[in-house]
Structures are given as structure tokens and as C-alpha cells.
TORRO-705284 format. One line per field, with one value per residue (C-alpha): x, y, z; residue number from 1; chain. Coordinates in Angstrom, 3 decimals, decimal comma. Layout:
BEGIN
u	X  ...
v	Y  ...
w	Z  ...
num	NUM  ...
chaine	A  ...
This chain:
BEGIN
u	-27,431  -26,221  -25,544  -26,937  -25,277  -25,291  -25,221  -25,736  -28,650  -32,139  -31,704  -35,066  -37,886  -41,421  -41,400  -42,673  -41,148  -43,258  -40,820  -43,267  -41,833  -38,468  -35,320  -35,031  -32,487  -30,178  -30,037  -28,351  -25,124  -26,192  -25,526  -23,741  -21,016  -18,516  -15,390  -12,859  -11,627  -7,930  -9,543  -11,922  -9,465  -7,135  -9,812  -11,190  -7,734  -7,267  -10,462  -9,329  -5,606  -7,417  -9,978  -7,017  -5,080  -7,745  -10,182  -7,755  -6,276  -10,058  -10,153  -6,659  -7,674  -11,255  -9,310  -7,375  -10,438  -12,685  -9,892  -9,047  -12,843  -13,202  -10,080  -9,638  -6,386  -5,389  -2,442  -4,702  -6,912  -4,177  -2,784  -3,644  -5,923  -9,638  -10,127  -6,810  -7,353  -3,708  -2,683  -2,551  -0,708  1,639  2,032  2,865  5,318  7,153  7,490  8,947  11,548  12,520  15,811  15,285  17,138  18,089  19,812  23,120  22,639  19,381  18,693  18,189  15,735  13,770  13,522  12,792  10,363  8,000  5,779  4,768  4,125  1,486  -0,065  -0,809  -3,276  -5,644  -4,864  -6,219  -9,068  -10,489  -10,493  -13,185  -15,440  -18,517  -19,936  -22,642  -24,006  -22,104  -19,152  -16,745  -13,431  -12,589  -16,092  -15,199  -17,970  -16,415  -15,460  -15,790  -13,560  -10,734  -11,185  -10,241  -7,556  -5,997  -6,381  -4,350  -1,095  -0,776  0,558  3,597  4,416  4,505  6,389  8,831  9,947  9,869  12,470  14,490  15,255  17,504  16,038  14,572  11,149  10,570  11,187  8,738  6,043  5,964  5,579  2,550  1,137  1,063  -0,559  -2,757  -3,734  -3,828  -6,264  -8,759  -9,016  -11,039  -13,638  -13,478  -14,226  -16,767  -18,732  -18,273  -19,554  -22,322  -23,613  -22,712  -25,072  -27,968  -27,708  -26,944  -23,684  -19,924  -20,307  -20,085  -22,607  -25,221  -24,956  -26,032  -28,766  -30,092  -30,112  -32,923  -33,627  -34,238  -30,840  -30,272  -31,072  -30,433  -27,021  -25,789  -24,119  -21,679  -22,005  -19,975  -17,806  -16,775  -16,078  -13,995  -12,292  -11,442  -9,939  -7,326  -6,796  -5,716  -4,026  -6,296  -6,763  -7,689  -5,936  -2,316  -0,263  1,745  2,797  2,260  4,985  4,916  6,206  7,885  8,779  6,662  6,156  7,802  8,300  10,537  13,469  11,448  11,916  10,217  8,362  8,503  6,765  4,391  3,488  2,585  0,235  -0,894  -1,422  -3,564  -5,746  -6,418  -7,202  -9,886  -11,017  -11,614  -12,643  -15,539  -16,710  -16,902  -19,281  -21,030  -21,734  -22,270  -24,123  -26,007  -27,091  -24,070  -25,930  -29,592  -31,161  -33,462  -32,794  -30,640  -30,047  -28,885  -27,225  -26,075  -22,234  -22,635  -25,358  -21,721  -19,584  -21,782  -22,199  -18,840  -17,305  -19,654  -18,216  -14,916  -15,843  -16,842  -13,172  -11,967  -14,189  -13,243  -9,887  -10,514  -12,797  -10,990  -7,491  -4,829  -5,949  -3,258  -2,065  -4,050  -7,517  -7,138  -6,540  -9,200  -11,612  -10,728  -11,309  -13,427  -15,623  -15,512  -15,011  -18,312  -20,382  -19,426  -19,793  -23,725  -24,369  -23,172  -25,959  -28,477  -28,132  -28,017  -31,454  -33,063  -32,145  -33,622  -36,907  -37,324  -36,622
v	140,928  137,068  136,869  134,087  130,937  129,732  125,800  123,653  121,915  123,226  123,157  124,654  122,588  123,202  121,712  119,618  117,638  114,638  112,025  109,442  111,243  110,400  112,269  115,871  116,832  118,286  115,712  113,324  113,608  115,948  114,981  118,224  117,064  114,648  113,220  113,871  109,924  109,956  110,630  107,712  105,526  106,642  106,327  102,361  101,476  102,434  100,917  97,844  97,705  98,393  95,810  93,255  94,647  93,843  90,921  88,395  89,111  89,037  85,415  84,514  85,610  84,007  80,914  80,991  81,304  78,816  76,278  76,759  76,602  72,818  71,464  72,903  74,665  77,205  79,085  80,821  82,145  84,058  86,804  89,972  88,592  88,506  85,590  85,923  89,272  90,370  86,864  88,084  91,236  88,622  86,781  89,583  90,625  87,387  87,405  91,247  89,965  86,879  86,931  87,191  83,977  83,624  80,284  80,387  78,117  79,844  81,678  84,831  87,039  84,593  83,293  86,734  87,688  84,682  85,480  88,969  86,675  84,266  87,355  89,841  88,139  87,616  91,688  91,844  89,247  90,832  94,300  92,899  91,225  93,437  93,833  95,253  96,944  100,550  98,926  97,195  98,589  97,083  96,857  94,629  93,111  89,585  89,875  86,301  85,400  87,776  86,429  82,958  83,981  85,696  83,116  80,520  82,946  82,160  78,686  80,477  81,964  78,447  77,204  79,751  79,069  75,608  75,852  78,492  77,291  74,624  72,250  68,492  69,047  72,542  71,522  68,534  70,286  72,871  69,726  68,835  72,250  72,084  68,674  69,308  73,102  72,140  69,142  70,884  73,968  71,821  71,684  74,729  76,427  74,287  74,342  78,966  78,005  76,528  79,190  81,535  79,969  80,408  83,829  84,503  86,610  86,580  89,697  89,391  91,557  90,254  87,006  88,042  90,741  87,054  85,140  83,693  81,317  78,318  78,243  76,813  73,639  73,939  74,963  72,722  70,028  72,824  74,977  71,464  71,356  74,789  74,722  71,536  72,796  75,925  74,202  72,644  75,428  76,976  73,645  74,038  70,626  68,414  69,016  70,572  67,530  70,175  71,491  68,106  68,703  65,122  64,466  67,349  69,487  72,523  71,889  74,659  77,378  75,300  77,851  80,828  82,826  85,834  87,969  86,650  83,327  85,687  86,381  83,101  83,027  86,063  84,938  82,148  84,235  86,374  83,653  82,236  86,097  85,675  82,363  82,934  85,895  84,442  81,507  84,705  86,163  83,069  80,755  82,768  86,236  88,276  91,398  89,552  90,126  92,647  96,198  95,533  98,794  99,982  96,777  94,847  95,506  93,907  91,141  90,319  90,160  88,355  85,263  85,651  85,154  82,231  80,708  81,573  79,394  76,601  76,454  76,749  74,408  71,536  71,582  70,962  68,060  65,983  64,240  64,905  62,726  60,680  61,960  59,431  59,770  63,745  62,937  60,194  62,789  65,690  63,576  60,654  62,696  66,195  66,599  63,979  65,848  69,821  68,394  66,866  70,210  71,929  70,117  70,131  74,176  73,691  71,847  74,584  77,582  75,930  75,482  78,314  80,491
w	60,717  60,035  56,146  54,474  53,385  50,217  50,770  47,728  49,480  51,731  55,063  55,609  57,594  59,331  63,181  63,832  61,681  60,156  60,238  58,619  55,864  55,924  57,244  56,490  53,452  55,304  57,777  54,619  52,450  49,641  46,132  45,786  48,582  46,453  47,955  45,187  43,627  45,595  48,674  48,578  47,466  50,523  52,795  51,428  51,597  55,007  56,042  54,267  56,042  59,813  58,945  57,896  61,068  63,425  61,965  62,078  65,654  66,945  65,319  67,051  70,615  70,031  69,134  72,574  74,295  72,366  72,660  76,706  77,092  74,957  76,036  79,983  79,047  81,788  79,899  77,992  80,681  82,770  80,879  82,046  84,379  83,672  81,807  79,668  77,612  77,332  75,677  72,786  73,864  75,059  72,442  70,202  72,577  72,773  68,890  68,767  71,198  69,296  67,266  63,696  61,975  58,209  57,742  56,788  53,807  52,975  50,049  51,478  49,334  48,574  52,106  53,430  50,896  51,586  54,610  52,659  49,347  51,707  53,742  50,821  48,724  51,795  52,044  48,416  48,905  51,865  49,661  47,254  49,680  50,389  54,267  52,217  49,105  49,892  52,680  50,455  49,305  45,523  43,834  41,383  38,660  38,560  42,406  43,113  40,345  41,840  45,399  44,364  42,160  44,868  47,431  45,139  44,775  48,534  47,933  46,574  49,493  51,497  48,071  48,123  52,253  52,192  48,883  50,648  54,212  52,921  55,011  54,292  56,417  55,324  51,962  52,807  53,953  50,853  48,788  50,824  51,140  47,114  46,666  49,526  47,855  44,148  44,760  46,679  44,800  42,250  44,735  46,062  42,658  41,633  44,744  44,069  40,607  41,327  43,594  40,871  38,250  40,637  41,129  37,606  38,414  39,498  41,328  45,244  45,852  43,015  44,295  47,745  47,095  44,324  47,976  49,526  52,169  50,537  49,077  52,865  51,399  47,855  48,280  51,320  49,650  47,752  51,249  52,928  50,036  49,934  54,049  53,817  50,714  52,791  55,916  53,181  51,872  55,204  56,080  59,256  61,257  60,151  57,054  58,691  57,151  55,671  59,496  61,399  64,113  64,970  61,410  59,766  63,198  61,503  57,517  55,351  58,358  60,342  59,979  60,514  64,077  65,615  63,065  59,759  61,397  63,243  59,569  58,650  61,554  60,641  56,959  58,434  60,873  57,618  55,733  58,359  58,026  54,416  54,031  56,459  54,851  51,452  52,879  54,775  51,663  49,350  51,658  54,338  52,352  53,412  55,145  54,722  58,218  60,195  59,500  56,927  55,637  58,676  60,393  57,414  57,576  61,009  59,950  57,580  60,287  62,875  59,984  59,204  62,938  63,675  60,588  61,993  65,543  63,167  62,251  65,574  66,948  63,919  64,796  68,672  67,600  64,652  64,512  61,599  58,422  56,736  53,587  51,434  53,323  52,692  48,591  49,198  50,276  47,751  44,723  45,234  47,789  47,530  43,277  42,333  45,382  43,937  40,085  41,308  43,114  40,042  38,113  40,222  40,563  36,797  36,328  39,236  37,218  34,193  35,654  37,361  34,172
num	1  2  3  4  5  6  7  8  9  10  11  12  13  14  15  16  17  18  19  20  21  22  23  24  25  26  27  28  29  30  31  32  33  34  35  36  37  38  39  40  41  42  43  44  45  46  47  48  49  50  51  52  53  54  55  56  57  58  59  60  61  62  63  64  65  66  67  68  69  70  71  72  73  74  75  76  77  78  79  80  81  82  83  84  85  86  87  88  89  90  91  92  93  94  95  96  97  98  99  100  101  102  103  104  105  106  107  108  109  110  111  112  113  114  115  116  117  118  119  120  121  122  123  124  125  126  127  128  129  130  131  132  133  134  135  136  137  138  139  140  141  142  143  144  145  146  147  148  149  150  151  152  153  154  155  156  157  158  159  160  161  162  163  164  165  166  167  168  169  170  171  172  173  174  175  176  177  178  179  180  181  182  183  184  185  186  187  188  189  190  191  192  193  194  195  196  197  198  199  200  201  202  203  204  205  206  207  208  209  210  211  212  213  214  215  216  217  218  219  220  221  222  223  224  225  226  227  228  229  230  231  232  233  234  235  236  237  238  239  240  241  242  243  244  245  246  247  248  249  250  251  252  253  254  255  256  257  258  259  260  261  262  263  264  265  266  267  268  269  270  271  272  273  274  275  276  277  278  279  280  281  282  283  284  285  286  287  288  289  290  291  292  293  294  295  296  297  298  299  300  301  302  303  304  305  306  307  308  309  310  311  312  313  314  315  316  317  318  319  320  321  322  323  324  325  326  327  328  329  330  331  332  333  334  335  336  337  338  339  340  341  342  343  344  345  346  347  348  349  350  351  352  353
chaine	A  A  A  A  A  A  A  A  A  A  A  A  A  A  A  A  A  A  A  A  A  A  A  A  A  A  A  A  A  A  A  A  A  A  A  A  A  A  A  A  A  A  A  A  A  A  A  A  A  A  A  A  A  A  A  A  A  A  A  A  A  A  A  A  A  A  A  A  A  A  A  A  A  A  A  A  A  A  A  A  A  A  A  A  A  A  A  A  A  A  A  A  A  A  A  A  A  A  A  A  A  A  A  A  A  A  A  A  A  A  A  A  A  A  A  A  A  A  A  A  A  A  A  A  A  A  A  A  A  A  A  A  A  A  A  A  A  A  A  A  A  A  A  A  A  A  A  A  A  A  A  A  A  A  A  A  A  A  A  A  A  A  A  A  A  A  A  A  A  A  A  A  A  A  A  A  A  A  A  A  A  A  A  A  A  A  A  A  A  A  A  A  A  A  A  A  A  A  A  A  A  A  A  A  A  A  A  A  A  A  A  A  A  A  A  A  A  A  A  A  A  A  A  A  A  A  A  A  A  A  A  A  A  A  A  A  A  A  A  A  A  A  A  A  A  A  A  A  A  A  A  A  A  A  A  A  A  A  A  A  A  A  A  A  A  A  A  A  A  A  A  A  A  A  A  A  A  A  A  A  A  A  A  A  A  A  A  A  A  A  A  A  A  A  A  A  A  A  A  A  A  A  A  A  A  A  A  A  A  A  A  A  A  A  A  A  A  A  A  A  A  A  A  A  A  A  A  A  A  A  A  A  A  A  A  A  A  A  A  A  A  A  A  A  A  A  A  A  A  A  A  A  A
């Protein structure tokens, strides 16, 4: 005779089953059944690193393709043979193989240390963004504020190698990269702010389970700011005065060879990642969409990457700015539209309370 088990939870049911009631009990994760508090953090920071891993090289290889597609590049397309898909298997390749070069006049620690110093805080940024209410791997009540916080540390990082590669351009284009990053970070804040006040919280998640549809309109003019903002901050094109090779040869990673400069890319793949995900969630309702509760992770994802294209496909379409049009358009633009969305978001909440 079987002995009988003693679960912590009925597993019991009359068949047929009426599933207009729901799913049987045993058929979800019973209450009794909790993962001890290391093990969840093990397993959200492994989620976190794979996600970080893989996003980012999903934007780089959609990047190659977008771009061979708008501008009738072939090099792209041949790798691996249908339509290109080992080019990025190539490309990491190439950079293994590359000598790794320290200048001799360098200072070597800190030269070293600054790829990790511009990757990392995307690492930590992506951890507190939510693909939905239960998928995120920092909860964090003020999650918004920690996002942007993070995201500013990686000016350091570009600080740090352009000051350490004892070299004119480098040092050059870390001047730049500052200017460029300090002045539209004004922007950029406000524009957060402002979507902030109308949901009434600075969590990540509270501000996209307070989203509705209307904020379409009501929150476009800080939706534009916030994108533009976040191309300078990623000195994407048309904002890459910091790395304009026709200028500086390659900004503050000029010196860098093989897999510390694969980092920078890296850093800036993440930061498309992050960037787009953070307009995802602030701007389009995050995980908002049919069958939510069971799709939203991916509804976050799916805004997120065509976000991601818009990038791509902005710096296919628009030339390098000068570097007094881009301060032209940070504070006589970009500051007076964020500061009259910031109002206007002000005067909504008021009379809708």
C-alpha cells in the first residue's frame, strides 16, 4: 500500500475540473514553498548578469543589421552566411585576438580600471528596472531616483581614460564627454520628474501600474526631452562630439586596444539597453498591454527594443552637431521645454485631485 504524503498544500481535485474557476491549488506555488533570502538573491542576480550579458549584444547585432539595411552596407550581411548572423561572433573574436596595450606613459591603474568604472553602473541600473510587477531584480521604493544616480557615475569612467592615456585627444574628448553629460542631465531629470509628479511616486513600478493612455499626449513634450537627453548621454550620434574620429581620432578611448575598448562598446550597448527601458516603463506603461499578467515581461521588452531601433535609426539619419548647437539645444531648448512640461504636469495633478 502507497503511504500518504504529507504536502503542505491539497492536491486533491474532482474531474472534471471546472476551470472557470481558476487553476487548481496544486497546479500554483504554495505559500508554504519559500525560497530561503540567499537563494533569491543568487538567483535575481544571475538573472540580472545574463540579462546584461545578452540585452545589449541583441541591440549591437540589431544595429549591424538595421544600419546595412538603411545605408546598403554589405560587410555586415556576410558573416556566417545567412544574412550576417555570425558578425557579431566575429567581431568578438577579432577583439579576443587583439593585443592588449597600456601606454607607456599611462597611468596604469587608473587607465585599466576605467572601462569596468563606465560598464558597471548600467549593470546596477538595469538591476532596478522592473519587466514587470514580480520580474525585476532590486525592488527599490525610490527606484527611479537610483537609476539616474547610477547612470551619472558613468561619466567617470570616460573621465578617468581620457585623464589616463596621456594623450591630447583622449584627454579632449573626456573634456567633452563631461560638458556634453553635465548639461544634459538637467533635462534629463526634469523631464523623469515630471513624470514622477503625475503618478504620485518615485517607484518604477508605481509609476507604471499610475499609467494610462492619455499620458501619450500629456507627457510627449518631456517623452522628446528625455529621448534626446538620453542620446547625449550615450554620446550616440548625433551627439558623439566626444568620439568624432574626424576630430579627436576616437575621444577619450583612443589608446584603448582589444578588450578593455570592447568594454566601452559594451558600456554603450548597455546603456541603449537601459535607456530604452526606462522610456518603456515611464512613457509607454512598461508591461501595459493584452494579457498582461501573463505577457508583460515581454510587453517590456518589445517597447523597450523598438525604442532601441529609434536610436539606431537617429544615428543613420542625422549628421554630428557642432559643439555649440548641442549646448544651444540642451539649455535654450531642451531645459525651458522639461521646466514647461514640469508645470503643466504640475497644474494636471492639481485638477484632477
Amino acid at each position: 500500500m502507497t503511504p500518504a504524503l504529507d504536502l503542505p498544500f491539497d492536491i486533491s481535485v474532482s474531474w472534471p475540473f471546472d476551470w472557470s474557476l481558476g487553476w487548481p491549488d496544486w497546479l500554483s506555488w504554495p505559500d508554504a514553498v519559500v525560497l530561503p533570502t540567499w537563494l533569491e538573491v543568487v538567483l535575481r542576480a544571475v538573472a540580472v548578469l545574463l540579462a546584461f550579458l545578452v540585452l545589449p549584444l541583441l541591440v549591437g547585432q540589431t544595429e549591424h543589421k538595421v544600419m546595412a539595411h538603411m545605408q546598403g552596407r554589405l560587410g555586415p550581411m556576410y558573416a556566417g552566411g545567412f544574412h550576417g548572423w555570425a558578425q557579431l561572433v566575429a567581431d568578438g573574436v577579432k577583439f579576443v585576438q587583439k593585443e592588449d596595450i597600456t601606454p607607456a606613459r599611462a597611468d596604469r591603474w587608473v587607465f585599466r580600471l576605467a572601462p569596468a568604472v563606465a560598464l558597471v553602473p548600467y549593470l546596477v541600473a538595469l538591476a532596478a528596472i522592473p519587466l514587470s510587477p514580480s520580474v525585476v531584480g532590486a525592488p527599490v521604493d525610490a527606484g527611479v531616483v537610483l537609476v539616474l544616480a547610477v547612470i551619472g557615475v558613468g561619466v567617470i569612467g570616460t573621465l578617468m581614460a581620457g585623464w589616463a592615456s596621456a594623450n591630447k585627444y583622449s584627454l579632449l574628448g573626456a573634456m567633452r564627454a563631461a560638458a556634453q553629460l553635465v548639461s544634459y542631465e538637467l533635462p534629463l531629470v526634469l523631464a523623469v520628474a515630471s513624470v514622477a509628479l503625475a503618478a504620485g511616486t518615485l517607484s518604477l513600478v508605481g509609476i507604471a501600474e499610475a499609467w494610462s493612455p492619455w499620458w501619450l499626449l500629456w507627457q510627449l513634450p518631456g517623452a522628446v526631452v528625455f529621448l534626446v537627453a538620453a542620446l547625449a548621454e550615450l554620446q550616440r550620434p548625433p551627439f558623439d562630439m566626444p568620439l568624432a574620429d574626424s576630430e579627436i581620432v576616437f575621444g577619450a578611448v583612443t589608446e584603448y586596444t582589444g578588450l578593455r575598448f570592447a568594454f566601452f562598446l559594451l558600456a554603450e550597448y548597455a546603456g541603449i539597453v537601459v535607456f530604452s527601458l526606462l522610456f518603456a516603463v515611464l512613457y509607454l506603461g512598461g508591461w501595459a498591454g493584452p494579457l498582461e499578467s501573463w505577457l508583460g515581461w515581454l510587453w517590456t521588452l518589445l517597447k523597450g527594443f523598438v525604442v532601441a531601433v529609434v536610436v539606431i535609426w537617429l544615428r543613420v539619419s542625422w549628421p554630428r552637431l557642432r559643439e555649440d548647437q548641442l549646448q544651444r539645444l540642451a539649455w535654450v531648448w531642451l531645459v525651458p521645454i522639461a521646466l514647461f512640461q514640469l508645470a503643466l504636469t504640475a497644474v494636471g495633478v492639481v485638477m484632477t485631485s
